[in-house]
N, C-alpha and C positions, 0 to 999 in steps of 0.2 A: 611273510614276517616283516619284511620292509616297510608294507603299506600299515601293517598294524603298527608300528614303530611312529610310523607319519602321525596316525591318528593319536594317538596318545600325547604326542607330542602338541598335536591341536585342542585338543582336551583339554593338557594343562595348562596353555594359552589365553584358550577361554573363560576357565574357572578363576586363574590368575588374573582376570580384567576386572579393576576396579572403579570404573566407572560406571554411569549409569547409561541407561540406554532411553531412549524418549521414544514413545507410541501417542503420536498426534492423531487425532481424525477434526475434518467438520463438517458442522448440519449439511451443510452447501456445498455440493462440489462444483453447480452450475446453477450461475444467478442470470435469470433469462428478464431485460428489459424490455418491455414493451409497452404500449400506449397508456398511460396510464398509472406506471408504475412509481412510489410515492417513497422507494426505498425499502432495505430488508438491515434486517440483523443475522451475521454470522456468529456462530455458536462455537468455538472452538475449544476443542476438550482433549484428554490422554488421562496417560500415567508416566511416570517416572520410575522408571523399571532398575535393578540392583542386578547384580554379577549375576550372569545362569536365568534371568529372567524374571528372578524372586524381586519384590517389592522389596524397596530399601528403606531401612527404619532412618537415615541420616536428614537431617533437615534441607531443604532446598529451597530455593527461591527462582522463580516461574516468570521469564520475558518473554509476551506474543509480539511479535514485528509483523504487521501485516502490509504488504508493499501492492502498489497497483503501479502496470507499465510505465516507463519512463521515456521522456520524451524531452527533444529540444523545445526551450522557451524562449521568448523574448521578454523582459520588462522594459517599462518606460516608467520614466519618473514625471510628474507633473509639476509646473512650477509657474506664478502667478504671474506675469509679466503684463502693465501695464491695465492692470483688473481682469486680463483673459485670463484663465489656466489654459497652460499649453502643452504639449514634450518637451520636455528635455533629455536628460539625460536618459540613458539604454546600458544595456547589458543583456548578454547572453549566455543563457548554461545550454552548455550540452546534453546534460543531460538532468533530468527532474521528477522524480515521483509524480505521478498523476494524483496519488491517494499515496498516503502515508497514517499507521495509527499504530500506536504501541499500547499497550498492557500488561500490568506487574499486579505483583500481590502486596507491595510496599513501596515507595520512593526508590528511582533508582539508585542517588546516593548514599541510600543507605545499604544496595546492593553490591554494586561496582564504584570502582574509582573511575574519574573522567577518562583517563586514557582507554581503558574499557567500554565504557561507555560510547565512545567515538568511532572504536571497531567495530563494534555492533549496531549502531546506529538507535542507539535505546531515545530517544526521543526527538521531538522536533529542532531540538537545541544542536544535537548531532548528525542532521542529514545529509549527506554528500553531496554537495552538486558538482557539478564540473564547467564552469564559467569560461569560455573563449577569449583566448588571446590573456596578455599579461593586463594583468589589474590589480588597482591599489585598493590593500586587504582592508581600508576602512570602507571604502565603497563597495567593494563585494561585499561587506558584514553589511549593509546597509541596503544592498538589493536581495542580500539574503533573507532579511530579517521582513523585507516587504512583502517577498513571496509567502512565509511562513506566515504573516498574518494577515494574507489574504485568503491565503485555502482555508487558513482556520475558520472563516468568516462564510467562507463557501460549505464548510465543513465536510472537508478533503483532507483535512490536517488533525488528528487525532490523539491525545495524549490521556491514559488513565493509570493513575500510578496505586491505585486500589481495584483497580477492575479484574486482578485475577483473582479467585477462590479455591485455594484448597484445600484439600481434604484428607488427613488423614498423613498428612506430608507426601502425599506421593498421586493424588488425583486433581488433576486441575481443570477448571473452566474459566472462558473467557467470554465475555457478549462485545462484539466490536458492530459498530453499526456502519449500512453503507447506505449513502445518500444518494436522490433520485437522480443526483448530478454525476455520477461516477461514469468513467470512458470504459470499453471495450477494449477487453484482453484478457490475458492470465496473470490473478492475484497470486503473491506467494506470501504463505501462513509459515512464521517461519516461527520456531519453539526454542528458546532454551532453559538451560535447567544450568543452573549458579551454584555454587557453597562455597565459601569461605573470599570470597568477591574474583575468585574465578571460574567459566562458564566450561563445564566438565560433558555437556549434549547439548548438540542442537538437531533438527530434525525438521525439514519442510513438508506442508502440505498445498496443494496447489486447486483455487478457486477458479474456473473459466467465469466472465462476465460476457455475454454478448447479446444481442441484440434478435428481436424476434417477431416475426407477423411484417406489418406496413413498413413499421420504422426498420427491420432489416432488409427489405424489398426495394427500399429507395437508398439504401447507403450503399448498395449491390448495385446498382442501378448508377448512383453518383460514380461508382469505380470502374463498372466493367462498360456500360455505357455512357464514356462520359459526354461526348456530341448531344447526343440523343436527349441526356440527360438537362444538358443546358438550353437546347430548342425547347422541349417544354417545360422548362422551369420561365426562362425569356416569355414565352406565350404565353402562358398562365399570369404572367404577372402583367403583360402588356390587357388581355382579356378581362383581368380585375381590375384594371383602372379606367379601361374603355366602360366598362358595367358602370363604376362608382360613377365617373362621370353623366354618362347619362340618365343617372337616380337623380344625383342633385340639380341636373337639368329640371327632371320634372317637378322638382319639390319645388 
């Protein structure tokens, strides 16, 4: 009688939930680089699921955050002195997206307010980093702003504020592209579901990237052998200059 009491009580729990629930999936759950590889597109899709599992007739609005490993960076600033460009100034985050790319069905501002927008990190404008040591916020905005428009350049930095499609108010897809330059690790596909400009589901899906054939044989090779690894790297390069040399001897 007890445990039927329990359930019922979870029952009405459940049925009582007024939120939605997110079912992500994508194309890719492992993106294999290898020699040759020129870049892929992730295909990121679901639904937007209502109380009990039933599709919800409520309008929604659809953020994909897709995040690649983060890592410490260094920047340097370049500055012209005496007609050289040289270094100068530096800065360090601790911590930096490798890949960063969002997509919505609309502008975020017309989604979320910025304070929202910052905890989620809905675009490049909001990316968290973590900068070392005390710094003055105009030079951080300024080595922030250097980073974001160098990935963008490298196109590591991604931003589509119509790139979600839905359908039906409750099916979404997304096309987020990754370039031949992306590093090795675990991407996270992260989903939320928005209405009234607060985000009521979020739901991660997780992309492995790594490395496969030669190019994974010699980065195995750089870590678990690294002596080994540096002797013939040293000799190969000592043996292609001793070759080159004596070509254009003969020439």
């Amino acid at each position: 009688m007890k445990r039927l009491a329990l359930l019922f009580v979870a029952f009405l729990a459940l049925t009582a939930q007024r939120d939605p629930v997110l079912v992500p999936e994508v194309s890719q759950h492992r993106v294999e680089l290898q020699q040759g590889f020129t870049g892929t597109t992730l295909l990121l899709f679901g639904a937007v699921l209502g109380p009990g599992g039933v599709q919800s007739g409520d309008p929604y609005d659809v953020v994909v955050v897709l995040r690649g490993p983060s890592q410490p960076i260094r920047l340097r600033e370049k500055q012209q002195v005496g007609g050289v460009w040289m270094n100068a100034d530096a800065l360090d985050f601790r911590s930096a997206p490798s890949y960063f790319a969002v997509a919505s069905n609309r502008p975020i501002d017309q989604i979320v307010d910025d304070r929202t927008a910052a905890i989620f990190e809905f675009g490049t404008d909001f990316i968290q980093l973590s900068p070392s040591g005390t710094i003055d916020p105009e030079e951080q905005a300024r080595f922030r702003d250097g980073l974001v428009d160098l990935r963008q350049r490298q196109g590591l930095y991604l931003q589509d504020f119509a790139g979600v499609e839905l359908r039906e108010g409750v099916l979404y897809q997304a096309r987020i592209a990754l370039p031949s330059n992306v590093q090795v690790g675990t991407y996270t596909a992260e989903t939320f579901a928005i209405s009234n400009g607060r985000v009521v589901a979020s739901a991660i899906a997780e992309v492995e990237v790594e490395k496969v054939g030669f190019g994974r044989f010699v980065e195995f090779a750089s870590l678990d052998w690294s002596f080994f690894y540096g002797l013939i790297a040293i000799s190969l390069s000592v043996g292609m200059g001793w070759i080159a040399g004596r070509l254009f001897a003969l020439i």
